[in-house]
C-alpha positions as CSV (number, residue, x, y, z in Angstrom):
1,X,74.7,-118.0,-106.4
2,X,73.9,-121.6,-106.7
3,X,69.7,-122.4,-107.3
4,X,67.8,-123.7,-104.0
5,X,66.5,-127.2,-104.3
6,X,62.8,-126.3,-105.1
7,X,60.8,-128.1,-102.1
8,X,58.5,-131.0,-103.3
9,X,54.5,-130.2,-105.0
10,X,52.0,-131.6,-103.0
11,X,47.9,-131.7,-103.9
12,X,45.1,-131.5,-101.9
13,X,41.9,-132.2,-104.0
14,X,39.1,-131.4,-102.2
15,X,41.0,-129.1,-99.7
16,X,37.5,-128.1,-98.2
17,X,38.3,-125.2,-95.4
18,X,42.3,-125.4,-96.5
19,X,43.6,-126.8,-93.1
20,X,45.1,-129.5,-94.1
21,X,46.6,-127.5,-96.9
22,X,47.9,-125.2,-94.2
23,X,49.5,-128.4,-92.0
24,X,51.2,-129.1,-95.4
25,X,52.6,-126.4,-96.1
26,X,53.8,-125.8,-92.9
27,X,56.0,-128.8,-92.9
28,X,58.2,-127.4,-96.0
29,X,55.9,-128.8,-99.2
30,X,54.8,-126.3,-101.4
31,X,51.2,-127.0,-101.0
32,X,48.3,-126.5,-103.3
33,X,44.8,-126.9,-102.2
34,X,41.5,-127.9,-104.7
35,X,37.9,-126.8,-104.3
36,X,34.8,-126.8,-105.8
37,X,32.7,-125.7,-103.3
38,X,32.4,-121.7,-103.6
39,X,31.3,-122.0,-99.8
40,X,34.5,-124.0,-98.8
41,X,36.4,-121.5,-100.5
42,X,35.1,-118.0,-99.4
43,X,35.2,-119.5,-96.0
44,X,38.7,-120.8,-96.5
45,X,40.0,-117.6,-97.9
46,X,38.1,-115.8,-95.2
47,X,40.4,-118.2,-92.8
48,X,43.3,-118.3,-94.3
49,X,43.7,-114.4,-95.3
50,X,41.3,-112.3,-93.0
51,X,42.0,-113.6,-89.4
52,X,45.0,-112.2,-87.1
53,X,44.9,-113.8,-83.5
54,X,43.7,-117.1,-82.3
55,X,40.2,-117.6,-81.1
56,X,39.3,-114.1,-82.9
57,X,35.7,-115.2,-83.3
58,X,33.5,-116.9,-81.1
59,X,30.6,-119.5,-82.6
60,X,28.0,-122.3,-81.4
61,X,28.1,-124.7,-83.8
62,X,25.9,-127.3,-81.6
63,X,23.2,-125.1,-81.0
64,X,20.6,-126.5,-83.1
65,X,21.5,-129.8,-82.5
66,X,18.5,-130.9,-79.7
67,X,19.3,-134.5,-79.8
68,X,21.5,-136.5,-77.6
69,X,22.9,-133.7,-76.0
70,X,23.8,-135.1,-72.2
71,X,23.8,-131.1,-70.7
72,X,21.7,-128.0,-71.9
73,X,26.1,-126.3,-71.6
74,X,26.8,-129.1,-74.2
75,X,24.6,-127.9,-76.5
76,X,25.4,-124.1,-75.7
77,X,29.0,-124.5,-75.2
78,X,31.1,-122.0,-77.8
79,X,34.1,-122.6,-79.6
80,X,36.8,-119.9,-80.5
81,X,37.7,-120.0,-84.4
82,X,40.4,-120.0,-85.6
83,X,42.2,-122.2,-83.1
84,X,45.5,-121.5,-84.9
85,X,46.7,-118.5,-87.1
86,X,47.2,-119.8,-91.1
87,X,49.4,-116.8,-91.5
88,X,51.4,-117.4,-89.0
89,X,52.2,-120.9,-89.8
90,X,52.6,-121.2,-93.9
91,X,56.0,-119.4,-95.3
92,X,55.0,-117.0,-98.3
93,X,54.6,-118.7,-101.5
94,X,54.4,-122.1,-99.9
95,X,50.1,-122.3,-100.2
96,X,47.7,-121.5,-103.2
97,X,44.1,-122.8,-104.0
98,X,42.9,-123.5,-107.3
99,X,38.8,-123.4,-107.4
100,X,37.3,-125.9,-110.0
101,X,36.1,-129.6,-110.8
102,X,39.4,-131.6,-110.1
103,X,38.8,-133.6,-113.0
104,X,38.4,-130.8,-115.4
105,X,40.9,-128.3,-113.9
106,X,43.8,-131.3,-113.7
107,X,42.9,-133.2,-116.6
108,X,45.1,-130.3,-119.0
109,X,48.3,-131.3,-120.7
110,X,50.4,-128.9,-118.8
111,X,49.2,-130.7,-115.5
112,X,51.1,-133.7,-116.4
113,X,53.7,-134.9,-114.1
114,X,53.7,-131.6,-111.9
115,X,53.2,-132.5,-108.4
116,X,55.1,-135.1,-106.3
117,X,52.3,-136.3,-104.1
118,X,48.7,-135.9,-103.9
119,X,47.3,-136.1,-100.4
120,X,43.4,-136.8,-100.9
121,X,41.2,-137.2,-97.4
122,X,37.5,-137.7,-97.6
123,X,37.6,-137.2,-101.1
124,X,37.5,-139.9,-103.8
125,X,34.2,-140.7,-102.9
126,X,32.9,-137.6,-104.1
127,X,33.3,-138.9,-107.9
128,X,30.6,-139.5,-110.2
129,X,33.3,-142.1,-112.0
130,X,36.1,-143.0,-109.6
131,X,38.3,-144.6,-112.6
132,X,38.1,-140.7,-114.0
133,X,39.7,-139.2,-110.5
134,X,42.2,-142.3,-110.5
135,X,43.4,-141.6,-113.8
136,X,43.6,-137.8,-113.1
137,X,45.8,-138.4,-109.8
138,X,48.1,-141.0,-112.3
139,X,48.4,-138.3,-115.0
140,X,49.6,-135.2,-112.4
141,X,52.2,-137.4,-110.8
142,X,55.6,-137.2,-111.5
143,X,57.1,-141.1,-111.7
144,X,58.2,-142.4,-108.5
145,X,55.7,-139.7,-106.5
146,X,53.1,-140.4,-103.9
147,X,49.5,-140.9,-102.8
148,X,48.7,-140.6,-99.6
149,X,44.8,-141.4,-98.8
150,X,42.2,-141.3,-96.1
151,X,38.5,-142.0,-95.9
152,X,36.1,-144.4,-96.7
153,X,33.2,-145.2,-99.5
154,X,30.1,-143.1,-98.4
155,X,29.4,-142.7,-102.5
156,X,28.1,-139.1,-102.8
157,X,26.1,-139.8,-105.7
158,X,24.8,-143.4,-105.1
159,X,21.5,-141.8,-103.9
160,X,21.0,-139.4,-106.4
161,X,18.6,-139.3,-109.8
162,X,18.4,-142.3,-112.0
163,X,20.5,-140.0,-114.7
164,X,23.0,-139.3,-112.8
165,X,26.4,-141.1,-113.0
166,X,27.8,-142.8,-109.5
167,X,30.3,-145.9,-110.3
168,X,30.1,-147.2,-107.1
169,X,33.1,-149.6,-106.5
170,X,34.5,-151.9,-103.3
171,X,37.7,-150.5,-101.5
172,X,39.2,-154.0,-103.0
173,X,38.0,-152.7,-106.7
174,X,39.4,-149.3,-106.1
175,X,42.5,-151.0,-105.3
176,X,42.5,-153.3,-107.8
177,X,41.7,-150.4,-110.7
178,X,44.9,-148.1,-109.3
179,X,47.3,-150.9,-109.6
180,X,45.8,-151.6,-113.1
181,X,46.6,-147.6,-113.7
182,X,49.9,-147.8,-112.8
183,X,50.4,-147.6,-109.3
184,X,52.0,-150.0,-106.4
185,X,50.4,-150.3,-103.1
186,X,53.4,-149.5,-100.3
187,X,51.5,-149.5,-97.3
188,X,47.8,-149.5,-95.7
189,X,46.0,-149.9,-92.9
190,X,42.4,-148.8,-91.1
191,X,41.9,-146.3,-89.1
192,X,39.3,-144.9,-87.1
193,X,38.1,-141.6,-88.2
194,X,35.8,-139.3,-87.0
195,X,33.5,-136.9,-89.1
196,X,31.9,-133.8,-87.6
197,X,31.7,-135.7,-84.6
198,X,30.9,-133.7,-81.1
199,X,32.9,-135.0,-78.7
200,X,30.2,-134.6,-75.9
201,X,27.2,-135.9,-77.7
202,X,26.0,-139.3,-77.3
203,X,25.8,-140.1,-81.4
204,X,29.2,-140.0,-83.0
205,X,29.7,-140.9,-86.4
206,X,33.0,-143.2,-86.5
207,X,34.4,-144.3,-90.0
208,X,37.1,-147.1,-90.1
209,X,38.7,-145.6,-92.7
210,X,41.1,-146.9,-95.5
211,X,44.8,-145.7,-95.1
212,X,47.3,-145.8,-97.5
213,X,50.0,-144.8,-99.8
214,X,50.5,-146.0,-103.2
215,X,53.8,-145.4,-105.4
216,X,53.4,-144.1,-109.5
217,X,55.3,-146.3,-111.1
218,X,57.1,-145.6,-114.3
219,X,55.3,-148.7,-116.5
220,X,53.5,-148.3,-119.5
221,X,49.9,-148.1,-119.7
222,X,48.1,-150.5,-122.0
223,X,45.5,-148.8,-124.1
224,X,42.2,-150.7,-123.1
225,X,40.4,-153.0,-120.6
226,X,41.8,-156.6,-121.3
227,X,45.7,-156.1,-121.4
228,X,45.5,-154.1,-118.2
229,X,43.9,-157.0,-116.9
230,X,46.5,-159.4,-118.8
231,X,49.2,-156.9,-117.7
232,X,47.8,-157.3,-113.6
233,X,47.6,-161.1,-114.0
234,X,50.9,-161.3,-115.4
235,X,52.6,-159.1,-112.3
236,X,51.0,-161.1,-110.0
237,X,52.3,-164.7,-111.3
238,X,56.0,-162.6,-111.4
239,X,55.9,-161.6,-108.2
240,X,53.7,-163.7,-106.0
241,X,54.2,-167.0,-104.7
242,X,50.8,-168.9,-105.2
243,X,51.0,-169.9,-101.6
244,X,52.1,-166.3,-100.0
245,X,48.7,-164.8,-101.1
246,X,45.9,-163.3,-99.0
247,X,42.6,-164.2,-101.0
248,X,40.9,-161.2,-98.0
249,X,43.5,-158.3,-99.3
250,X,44.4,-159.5,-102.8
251,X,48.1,-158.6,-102.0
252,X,51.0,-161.0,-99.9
253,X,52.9,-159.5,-97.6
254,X,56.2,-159.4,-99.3
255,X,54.3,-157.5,-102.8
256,X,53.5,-154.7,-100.1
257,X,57.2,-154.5,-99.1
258,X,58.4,-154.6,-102.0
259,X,57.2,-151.5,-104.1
260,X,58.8,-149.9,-100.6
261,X,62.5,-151.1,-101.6
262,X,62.2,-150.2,-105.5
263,X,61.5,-146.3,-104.5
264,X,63.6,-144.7,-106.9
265,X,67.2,-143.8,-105.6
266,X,67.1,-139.9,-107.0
267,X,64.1,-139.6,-105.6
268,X,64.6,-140.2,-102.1
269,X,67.9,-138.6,-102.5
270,X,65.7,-135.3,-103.4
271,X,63.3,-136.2,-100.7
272,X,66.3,-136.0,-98.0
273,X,67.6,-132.7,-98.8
274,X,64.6,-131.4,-96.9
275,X,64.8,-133.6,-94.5
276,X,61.0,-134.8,-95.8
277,X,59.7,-138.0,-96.6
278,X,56.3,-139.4,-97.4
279,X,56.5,-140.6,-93.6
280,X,55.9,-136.7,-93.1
281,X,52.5,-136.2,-95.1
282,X,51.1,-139.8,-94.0
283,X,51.7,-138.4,-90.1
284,X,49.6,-134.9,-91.2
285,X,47.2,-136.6,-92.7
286,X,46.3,-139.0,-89.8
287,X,46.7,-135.8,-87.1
288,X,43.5,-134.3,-89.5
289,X,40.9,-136.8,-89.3
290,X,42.0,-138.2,-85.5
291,X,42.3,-134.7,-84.1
């Protein structure tokens, strides 16, 4: 019998509850979810592997929220969990979850060059040292995969002890340090994205969040600070016209079209036997944080 085409790696650092991971997966990726949180994950596996009907338990998650409620049934209201069967949606073998720090669990030789997209939303501002989870999400790419992001900068550790790391970079220095890496920016945009928000309440928390998807490219990496940045500057006086440039984005319109028509040929040949494009994973990812 001739081999299936196995179906393209995605992961999900910071999977959380596994949902997302779930969506993935459902779509035909084989999916694997990353968590460090042991309450994320006993709740996830508790979703994902204990529950057999929709709405099969019943919880009041506003209860004890008193404030800015505009009905005493708003704050009572309940909510059936889960609202969709994993089960019922993932194919077997399609989903696992890894527990761990994503920096020390994908940071081993035999991560290198495994997955072909990593899909991280609310996440990479959960690093002490961003540079550390942008080199990771280089190293466990195959060339020519993806990055699909979502969120914004709310630095988890920018209020914490004065001994404790928290690099705490602009969304233009983030960007700047992943093309310096390796990667090529095919698209972004902002979206609006709501966290934990009740729909009823009068407070809503509302981020405009980042959205994009950068390329790995197959370049090689200088060794040290000043010939990436001699590298950068000498892409840029390749490839942009002086005049073309955005000084507010730090990229021309034609450099963000043009990582978009160098996509290697085998690799969207590969991508099209499923039917499956990064198209596909930027769509999920946008469904999860705008409900």
């Amino acid at each position: 019998k001739r081999s299936q085409p196995q179906p393209p790696r995605v992961l999900l650092p910071g999977a959380g509850l596994g949902r997302l991971c779930a969506e993935v997966a459902a779509a035909g990726f084989e999916a694997q979810g990353n968590e460090f949180s042991y309450f994320m994950l006993l709740t996830a596996a508790f979703l994902l592997n204990s529950t057999s009907c929709q709405d099969q338990w019943t919880v009041h998650p506003w209860v004890h929220m008193t404030c800015n409620n505009v009905t005493n049934e708003d704050q009572l209201r309940a909510v059936g969990v889960p609202d969709v069967v994993s089960s019922s949606l993932v194919p077997p073998g399609m989903l696992s979850m890894c527990a761990g720090d994503f920096v020390e669990v994908y940071s081993r030789p035999d991560m290198a060059g495994s997955f072909d997209a990593v899909v991280t939303c609310f996440f990479i501002d959960t690093a002490h040292n961003i540079l550390e989870y942008l080199e990771v999400i280089h190293r466990v790419l195959r060339p020519g995969g993806y990055w699909i992001h979502m969120g914004p900068l709310l630095w988890h550790w920018a209020d914490g002890s004065w001994d404790e790391l928290s690099l705490e970079l602009s969304l233009a220095d983030v960007q700047q340090a992943a093309l310096m890496m390796g990667f090529s920016l095919t698209c972004q945009e902002f979206v609006d994205a709501a966290y934990i928000a009740n729909i009823r309440s009068m407070y809503k928390t509302v981020y405009q969040a980042a959205f994009w998807t950068m390329q790995k490219t197959e370049q090689q990496l200088p060794q040290d600070l000043n010939q990436l940045v001699q590298m950068l500057a000498l892409q840029r006086q390749q490839q942009q016209p002086p005049s073309a440039k955005d000084p507010g984005q730090g990229l021309c319109k034609e450099d963000k079209q043009q990582p978009e028509q160098q996509q290697p040929h085998q690799k969207q040949q590969g991508q099209q036997q499923y039917g499956l494009q990064q198209d596909d994973l930027q769509q999920l990812l946008r469904c999860s944080v705008q409900g």
